[in-house]
Backbone and ligand atoms as CSV (ligand in chain L), in Angstrom:
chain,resi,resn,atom,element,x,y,z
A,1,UNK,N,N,13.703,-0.079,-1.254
A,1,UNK,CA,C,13.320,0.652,-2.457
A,1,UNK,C,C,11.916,1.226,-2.289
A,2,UNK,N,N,11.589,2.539,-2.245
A,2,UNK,CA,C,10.293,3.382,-2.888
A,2,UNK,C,C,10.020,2.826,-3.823
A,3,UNK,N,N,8.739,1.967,-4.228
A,3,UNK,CA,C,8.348,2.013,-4.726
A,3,UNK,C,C,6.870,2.998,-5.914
A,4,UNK,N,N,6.210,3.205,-6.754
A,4,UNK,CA,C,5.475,3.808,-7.486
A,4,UNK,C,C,4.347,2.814,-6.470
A,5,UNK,N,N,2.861,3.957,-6.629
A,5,UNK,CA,C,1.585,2.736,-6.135
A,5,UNK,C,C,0.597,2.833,-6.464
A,6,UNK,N,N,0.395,1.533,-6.941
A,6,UNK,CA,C,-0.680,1.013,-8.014
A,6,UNK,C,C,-2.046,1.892,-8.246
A,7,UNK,N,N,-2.287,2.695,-9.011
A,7,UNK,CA,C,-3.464,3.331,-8.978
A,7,UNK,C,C,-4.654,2.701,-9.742
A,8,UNK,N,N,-6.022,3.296,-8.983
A,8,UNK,CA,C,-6.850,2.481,-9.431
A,8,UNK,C,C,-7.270,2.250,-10.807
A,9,UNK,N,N,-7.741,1.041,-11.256
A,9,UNK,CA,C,-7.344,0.762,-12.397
A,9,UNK,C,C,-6.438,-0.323,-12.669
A,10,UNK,N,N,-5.390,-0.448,-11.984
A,10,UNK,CA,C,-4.123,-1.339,-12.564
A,10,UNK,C,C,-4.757,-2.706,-11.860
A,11,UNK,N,N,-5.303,-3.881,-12.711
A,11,UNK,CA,C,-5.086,-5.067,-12.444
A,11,UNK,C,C,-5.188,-5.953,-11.677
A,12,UNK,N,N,-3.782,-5.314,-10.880
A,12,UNK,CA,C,-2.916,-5.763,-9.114
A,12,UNK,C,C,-3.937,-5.437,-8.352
A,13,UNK,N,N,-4.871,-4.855,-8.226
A,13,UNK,CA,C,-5.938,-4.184,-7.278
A,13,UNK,C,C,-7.000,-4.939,-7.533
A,14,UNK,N,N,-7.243,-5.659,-8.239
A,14,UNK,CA,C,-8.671,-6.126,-8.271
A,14,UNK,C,C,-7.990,-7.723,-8.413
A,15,UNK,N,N,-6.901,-7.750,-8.124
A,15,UNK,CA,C,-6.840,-9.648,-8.009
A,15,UNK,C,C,-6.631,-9.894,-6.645
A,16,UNK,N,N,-6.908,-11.616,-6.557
A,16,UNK,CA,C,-6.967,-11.784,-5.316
A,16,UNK,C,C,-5.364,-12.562,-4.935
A,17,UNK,N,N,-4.898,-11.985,-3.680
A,17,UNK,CA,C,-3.487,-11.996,-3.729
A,17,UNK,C,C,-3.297,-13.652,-2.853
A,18,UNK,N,N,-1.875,-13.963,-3.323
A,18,UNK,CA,C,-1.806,-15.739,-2.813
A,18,UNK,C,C,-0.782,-15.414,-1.537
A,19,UNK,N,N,-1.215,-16.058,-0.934
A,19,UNK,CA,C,-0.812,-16.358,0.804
A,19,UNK,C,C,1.020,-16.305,0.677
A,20,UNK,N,N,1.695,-15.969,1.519
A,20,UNK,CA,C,3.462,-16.056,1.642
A,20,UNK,C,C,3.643,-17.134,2.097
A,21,UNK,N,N,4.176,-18.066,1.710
A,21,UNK,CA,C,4.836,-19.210,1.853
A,21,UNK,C,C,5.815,-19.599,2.633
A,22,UNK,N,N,6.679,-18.225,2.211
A,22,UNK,CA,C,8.139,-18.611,2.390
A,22,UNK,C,C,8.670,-17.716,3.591
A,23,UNK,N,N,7.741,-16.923,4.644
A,23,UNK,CA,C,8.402,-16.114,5.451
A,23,UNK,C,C,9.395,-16.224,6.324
A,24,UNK,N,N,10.206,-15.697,6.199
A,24,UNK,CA,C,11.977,-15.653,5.972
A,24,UNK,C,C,12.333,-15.808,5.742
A,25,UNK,N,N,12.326,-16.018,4.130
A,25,UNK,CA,C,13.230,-15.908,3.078
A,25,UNK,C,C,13.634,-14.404,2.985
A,26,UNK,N,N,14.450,-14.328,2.032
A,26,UNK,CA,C,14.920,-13.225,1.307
A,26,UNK,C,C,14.365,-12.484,0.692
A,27,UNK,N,N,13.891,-12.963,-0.089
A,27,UNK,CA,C,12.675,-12.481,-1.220
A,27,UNK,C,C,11.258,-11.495,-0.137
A,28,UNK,N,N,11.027,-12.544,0.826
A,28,UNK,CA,C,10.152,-11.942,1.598
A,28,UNK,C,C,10.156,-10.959,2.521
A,29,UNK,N,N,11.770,-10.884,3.371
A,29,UNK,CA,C,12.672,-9.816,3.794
A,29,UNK,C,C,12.201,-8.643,2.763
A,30,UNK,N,N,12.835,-8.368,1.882
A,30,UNK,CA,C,12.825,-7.299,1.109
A,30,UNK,C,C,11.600,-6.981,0.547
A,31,UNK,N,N,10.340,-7.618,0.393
A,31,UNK,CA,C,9.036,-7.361,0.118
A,31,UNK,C,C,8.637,-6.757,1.096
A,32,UNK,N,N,8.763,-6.967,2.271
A,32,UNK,CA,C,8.841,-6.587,3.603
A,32,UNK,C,C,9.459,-5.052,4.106
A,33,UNK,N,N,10.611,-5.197,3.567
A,33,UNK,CA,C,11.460,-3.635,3.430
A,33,UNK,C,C,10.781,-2.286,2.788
A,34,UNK,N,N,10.483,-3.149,1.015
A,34,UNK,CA,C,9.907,-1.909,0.707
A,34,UNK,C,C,8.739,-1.668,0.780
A,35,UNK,N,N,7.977,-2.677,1.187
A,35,UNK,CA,C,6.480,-1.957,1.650
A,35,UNK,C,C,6.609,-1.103,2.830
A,36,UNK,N,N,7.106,-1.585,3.920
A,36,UNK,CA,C,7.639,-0.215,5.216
A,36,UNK,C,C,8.453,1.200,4.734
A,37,UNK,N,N,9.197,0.889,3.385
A,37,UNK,CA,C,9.832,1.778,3.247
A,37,UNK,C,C,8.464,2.803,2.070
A,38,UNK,N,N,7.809,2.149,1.431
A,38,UNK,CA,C,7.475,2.663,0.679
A,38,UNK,C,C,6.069,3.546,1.406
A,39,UNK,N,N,5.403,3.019,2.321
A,39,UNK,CA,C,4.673,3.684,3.376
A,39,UNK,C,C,5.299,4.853,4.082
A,40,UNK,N,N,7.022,4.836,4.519
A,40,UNK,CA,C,7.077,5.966,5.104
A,40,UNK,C,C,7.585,6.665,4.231
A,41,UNK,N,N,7.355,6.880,2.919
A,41,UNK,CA,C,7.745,7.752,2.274
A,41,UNK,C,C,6.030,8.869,1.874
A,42,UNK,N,N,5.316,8.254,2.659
A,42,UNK,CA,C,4.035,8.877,2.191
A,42,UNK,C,C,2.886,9.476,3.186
A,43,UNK,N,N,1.902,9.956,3.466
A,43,UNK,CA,C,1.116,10.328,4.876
A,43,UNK,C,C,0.171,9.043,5.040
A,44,UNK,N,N,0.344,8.085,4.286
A,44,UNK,CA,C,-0.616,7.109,4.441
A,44,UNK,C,C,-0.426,6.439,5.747
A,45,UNK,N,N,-1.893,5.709,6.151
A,45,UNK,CA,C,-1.660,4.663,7.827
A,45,UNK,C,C,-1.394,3.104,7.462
A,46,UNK,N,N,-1.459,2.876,6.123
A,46,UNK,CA,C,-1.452,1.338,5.966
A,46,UNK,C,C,-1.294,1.441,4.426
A,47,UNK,N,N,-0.842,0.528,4.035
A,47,UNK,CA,C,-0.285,-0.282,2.756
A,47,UNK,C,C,-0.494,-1.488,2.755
A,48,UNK,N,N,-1.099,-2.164,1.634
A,48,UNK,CA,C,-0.618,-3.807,1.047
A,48,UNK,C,C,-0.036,-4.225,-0.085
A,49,UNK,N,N,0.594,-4.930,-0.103
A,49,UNK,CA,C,1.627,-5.303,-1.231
A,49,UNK,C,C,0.899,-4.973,-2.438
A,50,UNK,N,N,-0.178,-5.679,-2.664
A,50,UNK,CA,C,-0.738,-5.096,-4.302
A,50,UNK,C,C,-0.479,-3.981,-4.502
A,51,UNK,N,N,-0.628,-2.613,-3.815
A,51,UNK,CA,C,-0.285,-1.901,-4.284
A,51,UNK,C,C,1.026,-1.133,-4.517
A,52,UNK,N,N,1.769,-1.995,-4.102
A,52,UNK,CA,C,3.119,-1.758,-5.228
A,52,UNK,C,C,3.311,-2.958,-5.908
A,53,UNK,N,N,2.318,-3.629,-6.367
A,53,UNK,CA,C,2.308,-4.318,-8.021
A,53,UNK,C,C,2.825,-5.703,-7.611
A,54,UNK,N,N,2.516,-6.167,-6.004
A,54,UNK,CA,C,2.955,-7.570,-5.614
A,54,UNK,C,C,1.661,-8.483,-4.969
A,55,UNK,N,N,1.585,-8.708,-5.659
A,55,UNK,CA,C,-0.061,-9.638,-5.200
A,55,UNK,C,C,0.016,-10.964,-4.108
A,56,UNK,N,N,0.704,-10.087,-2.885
A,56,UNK,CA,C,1.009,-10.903,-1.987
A,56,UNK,C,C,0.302,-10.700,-0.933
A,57,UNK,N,N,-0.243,-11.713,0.306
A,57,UNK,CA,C,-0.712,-11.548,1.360
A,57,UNK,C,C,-0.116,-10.896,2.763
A,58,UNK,N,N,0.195,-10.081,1.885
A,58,UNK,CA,C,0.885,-8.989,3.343
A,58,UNK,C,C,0.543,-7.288,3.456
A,59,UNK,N,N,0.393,-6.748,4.636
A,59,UNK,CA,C,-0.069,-5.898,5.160
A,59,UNK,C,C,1.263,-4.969,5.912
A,60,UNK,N,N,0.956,-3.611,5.689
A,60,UNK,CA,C,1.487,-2.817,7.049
A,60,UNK,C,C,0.228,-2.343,7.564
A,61,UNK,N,N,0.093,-2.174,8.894
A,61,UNK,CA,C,-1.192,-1.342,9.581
A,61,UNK,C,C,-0.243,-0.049,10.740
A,62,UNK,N,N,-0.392,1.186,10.057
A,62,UNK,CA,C,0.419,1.713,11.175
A,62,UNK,C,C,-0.562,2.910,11.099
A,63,UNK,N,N,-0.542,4.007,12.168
A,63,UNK,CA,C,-1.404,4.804,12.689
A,63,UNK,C,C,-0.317,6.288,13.368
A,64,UNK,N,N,-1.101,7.672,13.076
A,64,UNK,CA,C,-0.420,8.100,13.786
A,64,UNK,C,C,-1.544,9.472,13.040
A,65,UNK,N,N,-1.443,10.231,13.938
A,65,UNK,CA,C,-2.323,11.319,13.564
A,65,UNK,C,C,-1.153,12.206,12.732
A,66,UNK,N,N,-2.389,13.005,11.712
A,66,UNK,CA,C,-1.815,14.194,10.520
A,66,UNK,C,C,-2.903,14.620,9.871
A,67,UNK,N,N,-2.486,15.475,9.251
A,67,UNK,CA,C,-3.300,16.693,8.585
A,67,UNK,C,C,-4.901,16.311,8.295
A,68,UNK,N,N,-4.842,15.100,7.865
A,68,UNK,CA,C,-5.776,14.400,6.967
A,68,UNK,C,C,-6.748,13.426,7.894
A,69,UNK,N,N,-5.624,12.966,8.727
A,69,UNK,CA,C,-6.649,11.624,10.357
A,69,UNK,C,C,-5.905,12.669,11.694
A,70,UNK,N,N,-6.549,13.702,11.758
A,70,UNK,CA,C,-6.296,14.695,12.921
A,70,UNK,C,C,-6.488,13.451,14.392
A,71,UNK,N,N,-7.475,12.610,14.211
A,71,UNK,CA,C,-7.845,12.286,15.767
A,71,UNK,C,C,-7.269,10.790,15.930
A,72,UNK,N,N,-5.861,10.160,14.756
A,72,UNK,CA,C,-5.481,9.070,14.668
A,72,UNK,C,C,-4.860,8.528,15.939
A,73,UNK,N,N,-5.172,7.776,16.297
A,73,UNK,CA,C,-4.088,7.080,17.270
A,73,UNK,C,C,-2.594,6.724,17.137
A,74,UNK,N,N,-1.988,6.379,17.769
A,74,UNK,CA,C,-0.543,5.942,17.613
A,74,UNK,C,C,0.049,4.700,17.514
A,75,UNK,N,N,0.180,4.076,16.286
A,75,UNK,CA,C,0.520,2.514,16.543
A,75,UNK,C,C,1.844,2.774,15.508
A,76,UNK,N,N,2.638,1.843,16.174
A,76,UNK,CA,C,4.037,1.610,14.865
A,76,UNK,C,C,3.559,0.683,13.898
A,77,UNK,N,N,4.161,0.929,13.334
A,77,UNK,CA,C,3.971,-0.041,11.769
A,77,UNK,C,C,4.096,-1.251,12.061
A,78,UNK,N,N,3.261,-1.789,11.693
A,78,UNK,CA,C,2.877,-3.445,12.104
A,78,UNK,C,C,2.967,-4.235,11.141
A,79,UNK,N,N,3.928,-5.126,10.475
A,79,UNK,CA,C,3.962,-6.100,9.471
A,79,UNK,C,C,2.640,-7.160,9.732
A,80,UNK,N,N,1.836,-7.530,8.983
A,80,UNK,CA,C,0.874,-8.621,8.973
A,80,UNK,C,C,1.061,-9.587,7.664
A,81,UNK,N,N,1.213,-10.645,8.119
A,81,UNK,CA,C,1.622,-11.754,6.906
A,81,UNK,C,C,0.531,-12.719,6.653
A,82,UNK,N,N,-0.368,-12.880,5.876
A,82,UNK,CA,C,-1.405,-13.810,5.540
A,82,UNK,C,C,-2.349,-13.443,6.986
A,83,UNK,N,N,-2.691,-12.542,6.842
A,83,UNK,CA,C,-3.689,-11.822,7.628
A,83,UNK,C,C,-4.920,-12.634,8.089
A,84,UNK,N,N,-6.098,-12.644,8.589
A,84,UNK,CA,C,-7.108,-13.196,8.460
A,84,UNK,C,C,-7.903,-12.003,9.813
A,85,UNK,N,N,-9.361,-11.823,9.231
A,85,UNK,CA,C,-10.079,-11.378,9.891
A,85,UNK,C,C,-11.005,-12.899,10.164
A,86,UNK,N,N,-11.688,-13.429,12.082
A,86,UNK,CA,C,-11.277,-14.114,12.626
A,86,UNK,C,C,-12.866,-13.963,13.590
A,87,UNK,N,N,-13.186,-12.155,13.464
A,87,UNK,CA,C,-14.381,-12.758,14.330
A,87,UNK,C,C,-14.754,-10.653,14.645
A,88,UNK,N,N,-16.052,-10.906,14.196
A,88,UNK,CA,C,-16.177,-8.944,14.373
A,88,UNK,C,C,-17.621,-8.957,14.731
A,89,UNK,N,N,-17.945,-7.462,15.493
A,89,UNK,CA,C,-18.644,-6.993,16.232
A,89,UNK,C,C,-19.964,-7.184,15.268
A,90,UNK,N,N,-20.943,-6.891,15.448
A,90,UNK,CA,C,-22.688,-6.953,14.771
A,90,UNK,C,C,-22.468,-5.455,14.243
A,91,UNK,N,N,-21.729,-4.409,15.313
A,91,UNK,CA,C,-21.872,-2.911,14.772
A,91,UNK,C,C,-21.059,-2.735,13.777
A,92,UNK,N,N,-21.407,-1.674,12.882
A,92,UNK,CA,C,-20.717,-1.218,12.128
A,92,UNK,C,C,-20.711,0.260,12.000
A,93,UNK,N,N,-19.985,0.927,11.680
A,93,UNK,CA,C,-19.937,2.666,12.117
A,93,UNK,C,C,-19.151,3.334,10.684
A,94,UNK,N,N,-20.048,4.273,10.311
A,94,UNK,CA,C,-19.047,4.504,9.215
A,94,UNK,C,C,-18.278,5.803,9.564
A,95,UNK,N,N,-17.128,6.212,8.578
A,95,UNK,CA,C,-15.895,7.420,9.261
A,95,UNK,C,C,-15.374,7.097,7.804
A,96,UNK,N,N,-14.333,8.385,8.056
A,96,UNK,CA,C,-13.739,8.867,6.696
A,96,UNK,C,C,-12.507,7.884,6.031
A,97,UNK,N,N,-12.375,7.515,5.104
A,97,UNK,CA,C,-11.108,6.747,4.501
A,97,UNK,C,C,-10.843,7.918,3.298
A,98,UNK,N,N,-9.747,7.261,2.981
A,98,UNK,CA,C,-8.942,7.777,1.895
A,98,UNK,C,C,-7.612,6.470,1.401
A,99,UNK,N,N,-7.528,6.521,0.203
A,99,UNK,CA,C,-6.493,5.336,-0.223
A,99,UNK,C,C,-5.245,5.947,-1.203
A,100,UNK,N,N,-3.990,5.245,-0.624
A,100,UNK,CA,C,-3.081,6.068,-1.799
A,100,UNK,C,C,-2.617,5.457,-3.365
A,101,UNK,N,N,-4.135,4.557,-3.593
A,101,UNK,CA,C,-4.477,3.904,-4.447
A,101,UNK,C,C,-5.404,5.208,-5.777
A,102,UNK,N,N,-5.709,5.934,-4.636
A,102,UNK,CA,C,-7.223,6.334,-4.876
A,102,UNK,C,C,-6.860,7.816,-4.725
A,103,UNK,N,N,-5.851,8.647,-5.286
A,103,UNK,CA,C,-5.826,9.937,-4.677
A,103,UNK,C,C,-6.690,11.189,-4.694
A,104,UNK,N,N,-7.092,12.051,-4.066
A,104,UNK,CA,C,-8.274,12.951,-4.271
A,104,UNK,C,C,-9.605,12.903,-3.369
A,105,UNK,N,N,-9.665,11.495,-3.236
A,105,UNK,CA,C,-10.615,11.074,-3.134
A,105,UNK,C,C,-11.182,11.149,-1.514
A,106,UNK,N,N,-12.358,11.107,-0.864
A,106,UNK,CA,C,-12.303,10.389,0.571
A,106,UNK,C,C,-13.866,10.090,0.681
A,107,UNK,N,N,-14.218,9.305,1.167
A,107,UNK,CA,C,-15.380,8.504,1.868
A,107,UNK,C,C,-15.823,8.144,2.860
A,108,UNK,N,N,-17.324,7.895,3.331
A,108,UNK,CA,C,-17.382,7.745,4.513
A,108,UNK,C,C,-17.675,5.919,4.273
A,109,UNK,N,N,-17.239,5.433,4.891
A,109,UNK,CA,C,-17.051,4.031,4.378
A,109,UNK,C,C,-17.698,3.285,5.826
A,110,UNK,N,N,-18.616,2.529,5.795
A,110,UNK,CA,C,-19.190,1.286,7.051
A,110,UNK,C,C,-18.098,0.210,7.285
A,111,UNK,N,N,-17.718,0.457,8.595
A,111,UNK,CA,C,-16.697,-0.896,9.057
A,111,UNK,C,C,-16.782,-1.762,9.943
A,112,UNK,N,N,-16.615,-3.100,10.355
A,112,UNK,CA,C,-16.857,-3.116,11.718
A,112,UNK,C,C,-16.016,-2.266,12.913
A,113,UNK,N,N,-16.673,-2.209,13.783
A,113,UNK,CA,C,-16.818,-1.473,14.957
A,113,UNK,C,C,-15.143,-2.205,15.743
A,114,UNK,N,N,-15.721,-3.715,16.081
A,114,UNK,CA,C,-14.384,-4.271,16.918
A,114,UNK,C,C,-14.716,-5.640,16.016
A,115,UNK,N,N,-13.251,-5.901,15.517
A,115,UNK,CA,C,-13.218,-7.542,15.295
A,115,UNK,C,C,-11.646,-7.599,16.044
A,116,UNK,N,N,-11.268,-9.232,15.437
A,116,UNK,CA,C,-10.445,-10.345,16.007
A,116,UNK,C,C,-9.619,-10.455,14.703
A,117,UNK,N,N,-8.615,-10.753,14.661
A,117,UNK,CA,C,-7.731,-10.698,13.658
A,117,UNK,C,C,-6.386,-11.435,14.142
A,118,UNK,N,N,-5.860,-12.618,13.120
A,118,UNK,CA,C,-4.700,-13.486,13.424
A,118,UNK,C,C,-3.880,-13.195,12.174
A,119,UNK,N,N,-2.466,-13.244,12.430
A,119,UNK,CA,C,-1.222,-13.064,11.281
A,119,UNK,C,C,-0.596,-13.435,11.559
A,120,UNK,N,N,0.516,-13.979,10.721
A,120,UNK,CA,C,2.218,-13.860,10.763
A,120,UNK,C,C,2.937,-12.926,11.004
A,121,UNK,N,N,3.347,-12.838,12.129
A,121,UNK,CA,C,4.272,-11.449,12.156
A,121,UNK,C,C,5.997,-11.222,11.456
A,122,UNK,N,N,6.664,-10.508,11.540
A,122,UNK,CA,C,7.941,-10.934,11.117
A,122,UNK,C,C,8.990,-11.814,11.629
A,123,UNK,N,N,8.778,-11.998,12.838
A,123,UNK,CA,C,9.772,-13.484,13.057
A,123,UNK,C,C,8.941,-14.826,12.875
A,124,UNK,N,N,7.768,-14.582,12.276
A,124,UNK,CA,C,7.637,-15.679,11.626
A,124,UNK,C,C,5.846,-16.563,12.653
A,125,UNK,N,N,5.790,-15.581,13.842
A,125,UNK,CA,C,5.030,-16.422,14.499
A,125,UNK,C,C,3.657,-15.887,14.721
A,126,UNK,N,N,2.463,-16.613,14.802
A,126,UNK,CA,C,1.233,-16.371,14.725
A,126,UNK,C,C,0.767,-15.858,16.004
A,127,UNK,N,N,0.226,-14.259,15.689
A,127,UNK,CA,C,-0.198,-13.361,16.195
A,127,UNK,C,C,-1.814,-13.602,16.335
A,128,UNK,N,N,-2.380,-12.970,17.573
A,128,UNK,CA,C,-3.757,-13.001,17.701
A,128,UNK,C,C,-4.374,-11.303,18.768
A,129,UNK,N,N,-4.640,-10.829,17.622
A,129,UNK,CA,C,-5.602,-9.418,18.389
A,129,UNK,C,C,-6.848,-9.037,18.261
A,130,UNK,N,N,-6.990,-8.116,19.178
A,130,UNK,CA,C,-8.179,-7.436,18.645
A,130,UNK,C,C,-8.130,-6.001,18.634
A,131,UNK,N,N,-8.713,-5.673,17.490
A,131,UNK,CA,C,-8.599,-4.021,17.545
A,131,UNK,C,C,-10.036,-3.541,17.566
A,132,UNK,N,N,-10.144,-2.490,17.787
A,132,UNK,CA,C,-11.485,-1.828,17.603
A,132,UNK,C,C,-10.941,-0.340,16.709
A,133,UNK,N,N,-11.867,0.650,16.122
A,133,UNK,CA,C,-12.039,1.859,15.679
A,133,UNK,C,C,-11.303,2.018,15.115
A,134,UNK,N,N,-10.337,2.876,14.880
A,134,UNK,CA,C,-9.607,3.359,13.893
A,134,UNK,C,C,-8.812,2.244,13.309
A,135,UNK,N,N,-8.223,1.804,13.792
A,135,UNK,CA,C,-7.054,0.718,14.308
A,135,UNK,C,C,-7.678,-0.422,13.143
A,136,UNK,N,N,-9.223,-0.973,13.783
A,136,UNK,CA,C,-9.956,-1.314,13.010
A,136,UNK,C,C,-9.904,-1.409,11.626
A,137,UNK,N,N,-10.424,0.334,11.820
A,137,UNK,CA,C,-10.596,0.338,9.751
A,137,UNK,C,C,-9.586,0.575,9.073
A,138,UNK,N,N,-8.478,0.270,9.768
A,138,UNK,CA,C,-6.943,0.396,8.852
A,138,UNK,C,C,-7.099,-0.403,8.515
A,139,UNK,N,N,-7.250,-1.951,9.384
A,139,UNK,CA,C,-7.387,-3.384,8.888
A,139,UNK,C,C,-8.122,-3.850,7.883
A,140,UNK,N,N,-9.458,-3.447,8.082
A,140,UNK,CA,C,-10.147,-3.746,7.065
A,140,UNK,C,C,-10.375,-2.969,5.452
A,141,UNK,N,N,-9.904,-1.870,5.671
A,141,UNK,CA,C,-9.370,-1.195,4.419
A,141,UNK,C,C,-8.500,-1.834,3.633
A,142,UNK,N,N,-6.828,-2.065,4.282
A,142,UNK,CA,C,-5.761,-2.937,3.829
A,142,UNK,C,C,-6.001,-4.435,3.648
A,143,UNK,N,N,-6.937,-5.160,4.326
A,143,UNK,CA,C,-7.279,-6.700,3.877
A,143,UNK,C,C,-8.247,-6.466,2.673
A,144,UNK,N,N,-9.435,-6.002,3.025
A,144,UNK,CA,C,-9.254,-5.734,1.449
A,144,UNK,C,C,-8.785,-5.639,0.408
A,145,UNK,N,N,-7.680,-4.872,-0.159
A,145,UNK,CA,C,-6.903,-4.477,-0.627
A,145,UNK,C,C,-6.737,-6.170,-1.362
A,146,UNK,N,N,-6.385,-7.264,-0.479
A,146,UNK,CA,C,-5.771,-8.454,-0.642
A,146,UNK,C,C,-7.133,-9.463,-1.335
A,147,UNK,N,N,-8.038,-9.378,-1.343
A,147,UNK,CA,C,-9.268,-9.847,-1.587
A,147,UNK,C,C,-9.654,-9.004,-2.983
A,148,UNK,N,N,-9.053,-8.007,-3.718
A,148,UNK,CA,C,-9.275,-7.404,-5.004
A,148,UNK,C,C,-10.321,-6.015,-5.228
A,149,UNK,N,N,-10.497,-5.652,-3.576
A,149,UNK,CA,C,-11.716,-4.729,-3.274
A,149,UNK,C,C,-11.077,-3.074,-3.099
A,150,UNK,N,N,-11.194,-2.507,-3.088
A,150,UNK,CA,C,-10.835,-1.143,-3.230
A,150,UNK,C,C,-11.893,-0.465,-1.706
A,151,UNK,N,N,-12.148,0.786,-1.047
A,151,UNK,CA,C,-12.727,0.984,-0.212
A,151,UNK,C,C,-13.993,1.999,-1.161
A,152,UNK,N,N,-14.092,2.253,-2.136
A,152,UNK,CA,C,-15.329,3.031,-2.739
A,152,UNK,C,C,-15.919,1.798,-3.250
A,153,UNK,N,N,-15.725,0.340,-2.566
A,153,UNK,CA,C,-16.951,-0.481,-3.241
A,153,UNK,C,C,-17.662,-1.098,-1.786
A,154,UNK,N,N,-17.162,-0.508,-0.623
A,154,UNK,CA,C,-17.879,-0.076,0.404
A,154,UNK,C,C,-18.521,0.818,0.507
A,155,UNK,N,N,-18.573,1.790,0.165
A,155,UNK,CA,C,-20.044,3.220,0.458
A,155,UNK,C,C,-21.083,2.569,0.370
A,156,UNK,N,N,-21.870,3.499,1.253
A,156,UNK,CA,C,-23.358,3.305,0.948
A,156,UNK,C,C,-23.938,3.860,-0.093
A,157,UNK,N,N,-23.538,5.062,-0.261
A,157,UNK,CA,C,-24.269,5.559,-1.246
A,157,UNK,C,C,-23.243,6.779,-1.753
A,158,UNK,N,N,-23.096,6.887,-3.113
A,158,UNK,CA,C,-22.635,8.042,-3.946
A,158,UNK,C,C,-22.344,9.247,-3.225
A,159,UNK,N,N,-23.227,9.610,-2.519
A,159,UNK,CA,C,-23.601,11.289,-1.803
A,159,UNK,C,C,-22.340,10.752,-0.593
A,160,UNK,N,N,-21.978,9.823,-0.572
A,160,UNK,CA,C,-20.299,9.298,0.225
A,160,UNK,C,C,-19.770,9.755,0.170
A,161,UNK,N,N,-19.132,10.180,-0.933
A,161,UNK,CA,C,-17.445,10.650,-1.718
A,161,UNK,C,C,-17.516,11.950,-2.135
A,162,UNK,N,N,-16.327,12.156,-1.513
A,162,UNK,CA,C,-16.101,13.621,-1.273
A,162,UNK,C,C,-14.378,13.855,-1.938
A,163,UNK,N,N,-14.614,15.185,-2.835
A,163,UNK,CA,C,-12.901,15.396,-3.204
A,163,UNK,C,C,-12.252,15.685,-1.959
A,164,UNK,N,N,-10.985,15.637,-2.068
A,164,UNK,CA,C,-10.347,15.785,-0.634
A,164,UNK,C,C,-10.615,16.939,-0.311
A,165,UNK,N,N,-10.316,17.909,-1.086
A,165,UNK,CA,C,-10.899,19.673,-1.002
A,165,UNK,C,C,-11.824,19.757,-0.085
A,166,UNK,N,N,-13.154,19.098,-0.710
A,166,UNK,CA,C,-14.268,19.155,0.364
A,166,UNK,C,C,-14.208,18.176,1.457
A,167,UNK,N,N,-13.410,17.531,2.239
A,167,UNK,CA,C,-13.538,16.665,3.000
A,167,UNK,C,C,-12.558,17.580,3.732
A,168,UNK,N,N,-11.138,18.404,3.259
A,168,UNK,CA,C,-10.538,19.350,4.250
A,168,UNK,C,C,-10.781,20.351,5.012
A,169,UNK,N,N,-12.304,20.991,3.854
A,169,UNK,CA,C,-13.272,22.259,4.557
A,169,UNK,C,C,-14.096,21.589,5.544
A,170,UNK,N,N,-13.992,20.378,5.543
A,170,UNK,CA,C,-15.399,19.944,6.349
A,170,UNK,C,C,-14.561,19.765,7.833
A,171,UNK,N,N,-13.588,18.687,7.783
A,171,UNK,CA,C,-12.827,18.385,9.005
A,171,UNK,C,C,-12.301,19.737,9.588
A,172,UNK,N,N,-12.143,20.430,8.812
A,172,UNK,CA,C,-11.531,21.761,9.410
A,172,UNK,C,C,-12.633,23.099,10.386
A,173,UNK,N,N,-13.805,22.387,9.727
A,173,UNK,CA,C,-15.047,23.333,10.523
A,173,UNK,C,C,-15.068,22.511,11.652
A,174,UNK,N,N,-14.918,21.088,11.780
A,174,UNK,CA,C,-14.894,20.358,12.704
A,174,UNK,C,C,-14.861,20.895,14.068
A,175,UNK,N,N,-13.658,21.312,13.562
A,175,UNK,CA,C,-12.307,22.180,15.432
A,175,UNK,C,C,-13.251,22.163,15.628
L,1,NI,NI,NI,-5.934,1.623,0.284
């Protein structure tokens, strides 16, 4: 099922979501379904359950360049189940986000550079990576998400946020 997603404001976004218990159950199967399903129905790189109104500890992190992340890398959609960030770089680098929480909107948001990150994957067994850069700030955008934080309570400063309008003229002078 497509789900609707939570815009800012609703609630589900600012609570802090409780760990999955039960992975492979049924219930969790299909929480599972429509968050993948409800991501590829959209240009977004990542989704977390809160925002389709489930205040659960689960993640998609997927990547792929478009209109909006011209220089994205290529990762398939990655289920993450009770996520944990685990161990990150001193640097931090900021680059553009956008949330489909948050539409209109985009920012230059500070992330770490490279951390360490452990999950549940979907058959159930504990995963251990590391990502750096883009890959990165998918992660830490979407764990957020699970912690009640939104990515405009990362900026540094106001003069950050940009309507998408002006963030399309800008990337586009880029070329
Ligand atoms: Ni988001």
């Amino acid at each position: 099922m497509i789900y609707d997603i939570a815009q800012l404001g609703a609630k589900v976004l600012r609570q802090t979501a409780t760990s999955v218990e039960d992975v492979g159950s049924i219930d969790t199967s299909q929480l599972i379904e429509d968050l993948r399903s409800t991501l590829a129905s959209t240009q977004g790189v990542g989704l977390a359950a809160p925002q389709i109104g489930i205040s659960k500890q689960l993640i998609v992190v997927a990547s792929r360049p478009t209109p909006r992340y011209p220089n994205a890398p290529f990762m398939e959609p990655t289920i993450m189940i009770n996520p944990r960030l685990t161990n990150r770089s001193d640097v931090k680098e900021k680059d553009w986000e956008g949330c489909l929480s948050i539409p209109g909107i985009r920012a230059l948001v500070p992330r770490y550079k490279k951390i360490s990150v452990q999950y549940i994957n979907v058959q159930g067994l504990y995963v251990e990576l590391e990502l750096d850069g883009f890959i990165a700030r998918v992660f830490q955008h979407e764990y957020d998400h699970l912690i009640g934080k939104v990515f405009l309570d990362r900026v540094e400063s106001n003069t950050d946020v940009f309507s998408e309008a002006e963030y399309l003229k800008l990337i586009a002078a880029a070329v």
